[in-house]
Backbone bond lengths (Angstrom), bond angles and torsions (degrees), N, CA, C in turn:
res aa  C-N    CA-C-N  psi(-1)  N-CA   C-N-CA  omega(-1)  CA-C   N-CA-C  phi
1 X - - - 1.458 - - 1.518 107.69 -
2 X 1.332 107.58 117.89 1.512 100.81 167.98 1.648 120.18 -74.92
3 X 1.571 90.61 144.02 1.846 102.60 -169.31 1.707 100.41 -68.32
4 X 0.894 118.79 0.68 1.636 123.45 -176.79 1.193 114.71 -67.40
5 X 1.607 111.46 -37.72 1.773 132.50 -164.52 1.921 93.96 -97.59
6 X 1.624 93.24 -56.99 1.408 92.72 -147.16 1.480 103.68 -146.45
7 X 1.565 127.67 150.46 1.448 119.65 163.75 1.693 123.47 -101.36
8 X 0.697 133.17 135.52 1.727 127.78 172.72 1.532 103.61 -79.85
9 X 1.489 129.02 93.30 1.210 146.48 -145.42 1.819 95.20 -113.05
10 X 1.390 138.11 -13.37 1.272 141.21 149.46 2.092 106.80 -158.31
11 X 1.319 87.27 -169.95 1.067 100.11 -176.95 1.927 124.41 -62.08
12 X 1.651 120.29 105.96 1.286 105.53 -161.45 1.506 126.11 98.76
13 X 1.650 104.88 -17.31 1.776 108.55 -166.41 1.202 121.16 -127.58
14 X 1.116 142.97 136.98 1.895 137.07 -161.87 1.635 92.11 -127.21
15 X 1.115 123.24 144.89 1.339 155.19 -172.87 1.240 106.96 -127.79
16 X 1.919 122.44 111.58 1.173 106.79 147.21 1.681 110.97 -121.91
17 X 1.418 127.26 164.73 1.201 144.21 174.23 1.342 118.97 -128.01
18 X 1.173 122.84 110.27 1.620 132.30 -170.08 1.641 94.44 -125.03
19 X 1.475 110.88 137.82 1.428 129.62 165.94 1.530 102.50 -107.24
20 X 1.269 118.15 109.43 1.623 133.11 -175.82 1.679 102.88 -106.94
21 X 1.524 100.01 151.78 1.461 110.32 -167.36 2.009 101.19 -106.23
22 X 1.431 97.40 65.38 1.561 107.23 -171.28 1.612 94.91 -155.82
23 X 1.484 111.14 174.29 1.298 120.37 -160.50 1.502 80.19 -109.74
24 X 1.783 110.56 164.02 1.354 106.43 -173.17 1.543 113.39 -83.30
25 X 1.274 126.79 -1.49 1.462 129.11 173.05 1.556 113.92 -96.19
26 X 1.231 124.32 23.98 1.312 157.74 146.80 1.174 143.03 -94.35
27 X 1.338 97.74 -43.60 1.819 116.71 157.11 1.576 100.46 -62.67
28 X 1.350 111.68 -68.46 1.567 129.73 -178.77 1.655 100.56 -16.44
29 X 1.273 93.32 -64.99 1.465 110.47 -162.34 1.594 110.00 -48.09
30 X 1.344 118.33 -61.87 1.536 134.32 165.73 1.336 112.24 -40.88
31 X 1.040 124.56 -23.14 1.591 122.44 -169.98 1.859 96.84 -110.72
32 X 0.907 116.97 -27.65 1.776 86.14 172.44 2.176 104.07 -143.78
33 X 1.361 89.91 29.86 1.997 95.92 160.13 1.937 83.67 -99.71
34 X 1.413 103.80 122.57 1.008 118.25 146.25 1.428 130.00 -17.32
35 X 1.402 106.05 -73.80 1.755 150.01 -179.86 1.593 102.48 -49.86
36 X 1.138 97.43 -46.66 1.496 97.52 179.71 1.771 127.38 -103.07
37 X 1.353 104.52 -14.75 1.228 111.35 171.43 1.188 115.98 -76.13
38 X 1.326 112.41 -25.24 2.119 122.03 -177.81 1.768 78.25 -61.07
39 X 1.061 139.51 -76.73 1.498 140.89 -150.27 1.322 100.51 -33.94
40 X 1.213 145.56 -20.95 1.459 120.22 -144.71 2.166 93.34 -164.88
41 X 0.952 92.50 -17.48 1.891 97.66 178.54 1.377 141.67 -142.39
42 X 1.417 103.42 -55.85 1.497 118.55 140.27 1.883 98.92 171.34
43 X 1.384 88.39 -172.83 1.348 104.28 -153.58 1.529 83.52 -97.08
44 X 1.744 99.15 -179.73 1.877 116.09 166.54 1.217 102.08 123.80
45 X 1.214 115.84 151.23 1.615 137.04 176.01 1.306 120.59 -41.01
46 X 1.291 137.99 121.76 1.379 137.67 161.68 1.549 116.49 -107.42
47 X 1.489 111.83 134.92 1.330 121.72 172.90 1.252 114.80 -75.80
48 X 1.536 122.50 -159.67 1.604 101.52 -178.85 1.380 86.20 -173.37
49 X 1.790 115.15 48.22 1.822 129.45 164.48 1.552 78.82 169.92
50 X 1.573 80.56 160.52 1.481 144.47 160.02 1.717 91.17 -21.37
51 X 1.665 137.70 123.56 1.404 134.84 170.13 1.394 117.64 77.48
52 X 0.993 103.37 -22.31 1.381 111.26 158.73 1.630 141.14 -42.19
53 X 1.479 156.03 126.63 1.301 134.40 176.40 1.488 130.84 -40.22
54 X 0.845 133.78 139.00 1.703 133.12 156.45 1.537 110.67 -121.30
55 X 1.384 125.69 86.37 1.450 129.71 -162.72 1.821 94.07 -102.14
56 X 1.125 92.75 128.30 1.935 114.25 159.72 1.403 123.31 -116.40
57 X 1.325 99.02 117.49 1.485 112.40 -169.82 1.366 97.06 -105.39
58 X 1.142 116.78 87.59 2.097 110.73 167.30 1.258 106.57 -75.05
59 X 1.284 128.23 127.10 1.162 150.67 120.87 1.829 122.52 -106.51
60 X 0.832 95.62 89.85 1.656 94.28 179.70 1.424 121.10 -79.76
61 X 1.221 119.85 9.85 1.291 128.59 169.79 1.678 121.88 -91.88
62 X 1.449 102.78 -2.92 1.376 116.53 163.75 1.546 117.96 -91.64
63 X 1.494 105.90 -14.99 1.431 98.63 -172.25 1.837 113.85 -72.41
64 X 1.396 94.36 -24.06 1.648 96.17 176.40 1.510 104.02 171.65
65 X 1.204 99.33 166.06 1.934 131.74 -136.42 2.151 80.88 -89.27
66 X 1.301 100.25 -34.97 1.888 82.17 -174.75 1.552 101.21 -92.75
67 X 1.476 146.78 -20.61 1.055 128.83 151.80 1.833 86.58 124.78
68 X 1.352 114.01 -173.76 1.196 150.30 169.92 1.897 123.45 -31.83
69 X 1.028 143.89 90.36 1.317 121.55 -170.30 2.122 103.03 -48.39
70 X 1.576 113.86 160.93 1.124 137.68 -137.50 1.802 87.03 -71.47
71 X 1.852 115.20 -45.79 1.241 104.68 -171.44 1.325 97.53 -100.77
72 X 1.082 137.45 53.68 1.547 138.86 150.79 1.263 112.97 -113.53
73 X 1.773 125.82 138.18 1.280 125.53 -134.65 2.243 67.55 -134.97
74 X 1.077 129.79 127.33 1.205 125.95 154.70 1.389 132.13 -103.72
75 X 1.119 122.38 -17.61 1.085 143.71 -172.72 1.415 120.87 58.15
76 X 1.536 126.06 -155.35 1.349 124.75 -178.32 1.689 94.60 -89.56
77 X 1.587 97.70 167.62 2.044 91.23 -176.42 1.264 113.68 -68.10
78 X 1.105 124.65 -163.89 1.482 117.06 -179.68 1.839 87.60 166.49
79 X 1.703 90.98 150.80 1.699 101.33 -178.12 1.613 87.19 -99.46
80 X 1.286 107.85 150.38 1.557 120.98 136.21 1.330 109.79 -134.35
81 X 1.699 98.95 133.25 1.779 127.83 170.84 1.657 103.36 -103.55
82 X 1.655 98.89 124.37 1.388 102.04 -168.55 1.866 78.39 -122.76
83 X 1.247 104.44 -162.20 1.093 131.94 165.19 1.429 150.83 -121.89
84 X 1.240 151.66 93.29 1.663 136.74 -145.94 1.106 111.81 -63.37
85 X 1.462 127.01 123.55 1.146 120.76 176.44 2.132 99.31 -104.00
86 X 0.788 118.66 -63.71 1.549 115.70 160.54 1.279 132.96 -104.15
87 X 1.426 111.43 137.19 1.534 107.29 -166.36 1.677 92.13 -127.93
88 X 0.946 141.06 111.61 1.206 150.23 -157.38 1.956 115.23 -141.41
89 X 0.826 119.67 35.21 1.598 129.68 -171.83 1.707 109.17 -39.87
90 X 1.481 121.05 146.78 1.390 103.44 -41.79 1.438 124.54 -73.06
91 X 0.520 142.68 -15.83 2.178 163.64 175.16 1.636 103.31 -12.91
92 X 1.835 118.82 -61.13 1.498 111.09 -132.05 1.351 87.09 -158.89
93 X 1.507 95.89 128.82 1.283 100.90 178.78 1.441 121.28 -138.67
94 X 1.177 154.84 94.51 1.592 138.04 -166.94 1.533 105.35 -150.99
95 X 1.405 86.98 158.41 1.606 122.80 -174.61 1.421 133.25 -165.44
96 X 1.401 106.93 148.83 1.897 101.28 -150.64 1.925 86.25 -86.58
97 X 1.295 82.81 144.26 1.703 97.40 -176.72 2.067 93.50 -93.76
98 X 1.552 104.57 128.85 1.341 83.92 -173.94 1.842 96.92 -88.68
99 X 1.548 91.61 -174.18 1.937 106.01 -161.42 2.028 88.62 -130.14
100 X 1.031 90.92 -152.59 1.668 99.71 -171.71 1.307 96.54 -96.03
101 X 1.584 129.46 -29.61 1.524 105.17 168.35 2.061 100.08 -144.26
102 X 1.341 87.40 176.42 1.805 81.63 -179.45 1.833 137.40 -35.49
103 X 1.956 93.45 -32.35 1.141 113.37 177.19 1.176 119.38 -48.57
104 X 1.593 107.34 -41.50 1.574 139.89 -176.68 1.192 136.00 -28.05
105 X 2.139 92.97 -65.39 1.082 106.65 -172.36 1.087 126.96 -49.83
106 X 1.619 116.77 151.00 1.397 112.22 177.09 1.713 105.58 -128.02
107 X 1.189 111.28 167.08 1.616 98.35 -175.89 1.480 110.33 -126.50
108 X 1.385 138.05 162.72 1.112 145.42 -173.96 1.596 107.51 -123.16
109 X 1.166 113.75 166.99 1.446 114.69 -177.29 1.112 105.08 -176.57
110 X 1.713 109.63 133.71 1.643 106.73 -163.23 1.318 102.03 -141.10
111 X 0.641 142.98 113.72 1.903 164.92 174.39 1.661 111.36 -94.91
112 X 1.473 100.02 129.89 1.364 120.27 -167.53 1.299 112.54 -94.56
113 X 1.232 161.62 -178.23 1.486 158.75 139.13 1.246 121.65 -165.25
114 X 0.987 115.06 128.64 1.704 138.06 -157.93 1.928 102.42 -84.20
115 X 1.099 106.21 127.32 1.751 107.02 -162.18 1.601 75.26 -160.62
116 X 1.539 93.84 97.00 1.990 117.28 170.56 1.383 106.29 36.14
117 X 1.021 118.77 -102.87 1.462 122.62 -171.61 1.270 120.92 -100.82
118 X 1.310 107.64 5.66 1.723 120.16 -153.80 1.747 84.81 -130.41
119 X 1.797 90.34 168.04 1.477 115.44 166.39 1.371 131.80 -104.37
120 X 1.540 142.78 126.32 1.370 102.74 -173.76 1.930 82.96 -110.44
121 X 1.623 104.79 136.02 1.236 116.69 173.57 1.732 119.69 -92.77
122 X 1.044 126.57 120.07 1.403 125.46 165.63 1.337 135.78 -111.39
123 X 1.086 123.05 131.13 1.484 104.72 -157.29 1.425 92.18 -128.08
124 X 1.303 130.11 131.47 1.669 133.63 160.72 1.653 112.04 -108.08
125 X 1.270 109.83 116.65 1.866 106.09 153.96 0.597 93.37 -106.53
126 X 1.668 107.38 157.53 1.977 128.44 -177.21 1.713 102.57 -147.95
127 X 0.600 114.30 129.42 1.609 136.70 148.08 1.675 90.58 102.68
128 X 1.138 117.68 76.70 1.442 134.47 165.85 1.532 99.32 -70.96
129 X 1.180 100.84 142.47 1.744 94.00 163.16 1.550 103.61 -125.19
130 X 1.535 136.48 -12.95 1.496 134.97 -153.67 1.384 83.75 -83.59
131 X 1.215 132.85 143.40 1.524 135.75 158.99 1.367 107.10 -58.76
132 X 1.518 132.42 -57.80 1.226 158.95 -122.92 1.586 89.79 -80.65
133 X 1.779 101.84 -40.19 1.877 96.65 178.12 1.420 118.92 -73.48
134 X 0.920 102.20 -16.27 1.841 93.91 -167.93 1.799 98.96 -146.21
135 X 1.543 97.56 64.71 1.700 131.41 140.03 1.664 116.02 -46.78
């Protein structure tokens, strides 16, 4: 895994931290408006509590007309239906990413923080099981 995207911060789990030049109810917004999340990640339904859907629609061929940088592997699209586990606006956000069976799932969790004018974004997945992600 290149440290560029992401860190492997323990066993199974990737960590990223991005400082964005937006207020955190802006970030918020991008991460579960539909409308605006297709712009930059992918599209799909967001709930807005606890049991709720968290659907990811990858198509990365919508994100733009030149495609993929050279070592990014996207594959064909594919949905994933997760579930909300916290809905916390704007601050906290997570949901179990599902796997091929219950054992699978893995969950994400993304925490917001306000740094002056800026955002600092953090994102944790944990309990990866694919080897292939966390190289």
């Amino acid at each position: 895994m290149n440290d560029l995207y992401a860190k492997v911060t323990a066993p199974a789990q990737l960590e990223i931290v991005r400082e964005l030049p937006a207020s955190c109810e802006r970030v918020w917004e991008y991460l579960v408006d539909p409308e605006l999340r297709k712009k930059w990640f992918c599209a799909g339904e967001t709930g807005s509590k606890p049991g709720e859907p968290f659907v990811m629609d990858f198509d990365h061929s919508r994100l733009s007309a030149s495609g993929p940088p050279s070592d990014v592997e996207c594959g064909d699209p594919i949905v994933m239906r997760g579930t909300i586990i916290t809905f916390e606006p704007p601050h906290k956000l997570a949901y179990r990413w599902p796997g091929m069976g219950a054992e699978d799932e893995s969950i994400v969790t993304i925490e917001l923080t306000r740094k002056g004018d800026k955002t600092r974004l953090h994102l944790i997945h944990t309990k990866l099981t694919k080897s292939e992600y966390i190289k």
